[in-house]
N, C-alpha and C positions, 0 to 999 in steps of 0.2 A: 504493500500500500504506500509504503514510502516514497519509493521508485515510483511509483505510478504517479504520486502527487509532485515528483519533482520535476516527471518530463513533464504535465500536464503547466505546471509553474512557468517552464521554458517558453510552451508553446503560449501562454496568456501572456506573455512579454512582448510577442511578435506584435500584435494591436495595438499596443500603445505607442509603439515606434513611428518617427517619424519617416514620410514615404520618400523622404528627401534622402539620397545618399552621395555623399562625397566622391570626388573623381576616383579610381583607382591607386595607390600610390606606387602600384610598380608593377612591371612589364611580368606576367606569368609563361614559363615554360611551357611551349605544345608538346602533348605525350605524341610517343612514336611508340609505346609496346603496345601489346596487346590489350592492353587496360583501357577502358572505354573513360575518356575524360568526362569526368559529372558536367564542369561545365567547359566548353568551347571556350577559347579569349576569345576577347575579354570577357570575365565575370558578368555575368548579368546581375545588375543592380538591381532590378526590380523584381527578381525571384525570391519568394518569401525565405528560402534558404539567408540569401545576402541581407535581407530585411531582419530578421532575427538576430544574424550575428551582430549585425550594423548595432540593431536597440542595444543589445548587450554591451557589445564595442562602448558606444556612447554613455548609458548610464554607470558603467565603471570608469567613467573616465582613463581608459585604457593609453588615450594619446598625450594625455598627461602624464604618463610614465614613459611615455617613448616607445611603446608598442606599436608596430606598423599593422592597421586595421588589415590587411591580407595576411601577416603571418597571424594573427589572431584566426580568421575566417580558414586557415588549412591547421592550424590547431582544433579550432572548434568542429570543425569536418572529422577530422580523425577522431577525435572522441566521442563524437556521434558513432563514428563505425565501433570505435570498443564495444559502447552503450548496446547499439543495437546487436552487436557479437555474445553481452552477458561477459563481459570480461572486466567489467567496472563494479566491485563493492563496495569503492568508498565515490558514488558518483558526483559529489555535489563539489570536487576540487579537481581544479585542472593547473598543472602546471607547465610551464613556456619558458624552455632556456634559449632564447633566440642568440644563436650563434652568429646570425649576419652583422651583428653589432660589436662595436670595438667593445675590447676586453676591460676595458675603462670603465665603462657600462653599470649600469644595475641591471642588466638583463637577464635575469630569474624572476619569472614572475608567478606569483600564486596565488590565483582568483578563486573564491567562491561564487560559482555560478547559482549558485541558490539566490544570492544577495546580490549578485554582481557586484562586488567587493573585488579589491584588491589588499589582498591578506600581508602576503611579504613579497617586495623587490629588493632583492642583493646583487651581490656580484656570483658568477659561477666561474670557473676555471674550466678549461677545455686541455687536453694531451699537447706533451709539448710537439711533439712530432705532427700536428694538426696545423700549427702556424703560430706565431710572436703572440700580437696583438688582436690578429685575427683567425677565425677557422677556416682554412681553405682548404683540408684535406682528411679525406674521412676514412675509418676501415674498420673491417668487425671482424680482423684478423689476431690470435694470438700475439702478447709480445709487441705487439705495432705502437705503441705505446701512443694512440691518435684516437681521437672521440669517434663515436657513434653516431649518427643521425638518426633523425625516427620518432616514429611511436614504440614507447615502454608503458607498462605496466608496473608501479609501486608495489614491491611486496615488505618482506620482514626486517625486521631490524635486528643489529647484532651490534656487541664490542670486540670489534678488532686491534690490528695492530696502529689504526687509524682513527680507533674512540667510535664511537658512538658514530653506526653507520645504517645507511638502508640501499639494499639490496635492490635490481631492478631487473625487469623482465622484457626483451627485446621481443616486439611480434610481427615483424615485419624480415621476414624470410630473408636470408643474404646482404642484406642491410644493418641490423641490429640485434638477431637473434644469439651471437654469441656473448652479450655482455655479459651476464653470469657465467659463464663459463670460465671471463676475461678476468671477474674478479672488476667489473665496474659498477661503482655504487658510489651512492652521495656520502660525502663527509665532510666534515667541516677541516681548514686549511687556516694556518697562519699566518699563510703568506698571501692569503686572499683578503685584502682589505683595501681601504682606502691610505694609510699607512704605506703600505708595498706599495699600489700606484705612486704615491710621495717621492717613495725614494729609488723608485727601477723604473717608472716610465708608466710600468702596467702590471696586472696583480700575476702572481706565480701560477704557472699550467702544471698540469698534470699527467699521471702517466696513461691518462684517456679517465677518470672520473671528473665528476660534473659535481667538485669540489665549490663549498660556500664558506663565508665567514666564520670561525671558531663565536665570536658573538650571539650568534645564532642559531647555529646549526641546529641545534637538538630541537627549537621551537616548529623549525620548520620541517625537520623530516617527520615528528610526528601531526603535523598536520598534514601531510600527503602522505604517510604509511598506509598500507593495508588495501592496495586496488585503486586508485587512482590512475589519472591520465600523466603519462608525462610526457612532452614534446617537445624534442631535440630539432631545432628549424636549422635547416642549412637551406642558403640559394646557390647551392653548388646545383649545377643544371643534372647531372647524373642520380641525384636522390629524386629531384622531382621527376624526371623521366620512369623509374623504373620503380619509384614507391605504387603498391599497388591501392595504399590505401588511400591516397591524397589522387589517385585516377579513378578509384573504382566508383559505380553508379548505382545509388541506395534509395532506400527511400528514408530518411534521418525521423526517428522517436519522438524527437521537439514537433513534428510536424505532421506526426503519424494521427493525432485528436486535436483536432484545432475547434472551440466553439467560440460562440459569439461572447463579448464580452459588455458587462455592462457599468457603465462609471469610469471604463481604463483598467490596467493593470492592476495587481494587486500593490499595495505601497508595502515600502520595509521600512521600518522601524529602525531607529536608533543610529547612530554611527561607528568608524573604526578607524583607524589612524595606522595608516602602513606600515612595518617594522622598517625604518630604514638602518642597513648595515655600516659598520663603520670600522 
């Protein structure tokens, strides 16, 4: 019932939204595999898919944190595909390491979709063998010592040789799937702060974990433990080409019961104050 009252929640948001949406902000990859692209370029604005993400987009004020409203919309895409897969048990947290962003960045972000909240934006580290400042080279090879792209799935927590870590499940075949295996998991880092930007330029990378603040760490991986979304964004053209899940053609849960609504959306209550890392 819970589940059922959240996607029903999602889709009561798409109404209230306004029909107005903003240009595009970046050129999308045409697939060339077998994967039938949901939508053709450019995005259609006016498909209640876009209308959805768009309200959501806007009432978190997502571009106030530097969010680019497409990596939003193929996050929210894929975790629609989890949703409707039954591979999401903690549905109401979606989390966004946008990698196309300098490493400078707060670009971790973790939104509750419930609220449209944005919970925490920090810094995340990427593999050093991935690139400096930025991520330009991806692998889901042993040893490669380079990030992942992709849709994960948040599972269990543990203390390793790393402290206080969580564990993660790659589901996108050839892409992501070996991260467990890899021994790739969130943990909090030292030398990921604002401090280390100070004094090297940019925060310290890793040996491919999707490393955050020692300030934080622990608040945040239990708030996306246990099934959640997590999405690794690269605009390397070779992930968007052959991800099957940001090509494939669904019909998304937000949108599976849509009724009429009366007065507008539901309002939410209260407010929250982002954790910002330091």
């Amino acid at each position: 019932m819970q589940l059922r009252h959240f996607i029903l929640s999602l889709a009561l948001i798409l109404f209230a939204a306004s029909a107005a949406a903003q240009q595009d902000s970046g050129a999308r990859v045409s697939s060339k595999n077998k994967f039938k692209s949901f939508f053709p370029p450019p995005v259609n604005q006016s498909s209640p898919e876009f209308r959805l993400v768009d309200s959501i987009y806007r009432k978190a004020s997502l571009f106030t944190y530097g969010l680019d409203r497409m990596v939003f919309f193929d996050a929210f895409k894929g975790y629609q595909y989890l949703l409707a897969a039954g591979k999401l048990s903690n549905p109401n947290i979606l989390t966004i390491a946008d990698y196309g962003q300098s490493a400078k960045n707060r670009r971790l972000y973790v939104i509750d979709l419930q609220n449209a909240k944005v919970l925490y934006n920090t810094f995340v580290s990427h593999g050093k063998n991935s690139g400096t400042e930025y991520a330009s080279d991806f692998s889901n090879s042993q040893h490669s010592n380079k990030s992942s792209p992709g849709f994960m799935v948040t599972a269990e927590t543990y203390v390793g040789v790393a402290g206080y870590s969580l564990r993660l499940d790659g589901v996108e075949q050839g892409i992501n799937d070996q991260v467990r295996a890899r021994n790739v998991v969130m943990h909090g880092s030292k030398f990921v702060n604002y401090e280390r930007i100070y004094e090297k330029g940019t925060i310290g990378n890793s040996l491919g974990c999707p490393a955050i603040p020692m300030s934080d760490h622990k608040q945040v991986i239990d708030a996306i433990k246990g099934g959640s979304c997590f999405f690794i964004y690269s605009n390397e053209p070779h992930y968007k080409r052959t991800s099957a899940i940001l090509n494939s053609d669904f019909r998304w849960p937000a949108l599976r019961q849509i009724v009429p609504v009366q007065g507008g959306a539901p309002s939410t209550a209260g407010s929250h104050t982002p954790v910002q890392s330091k």
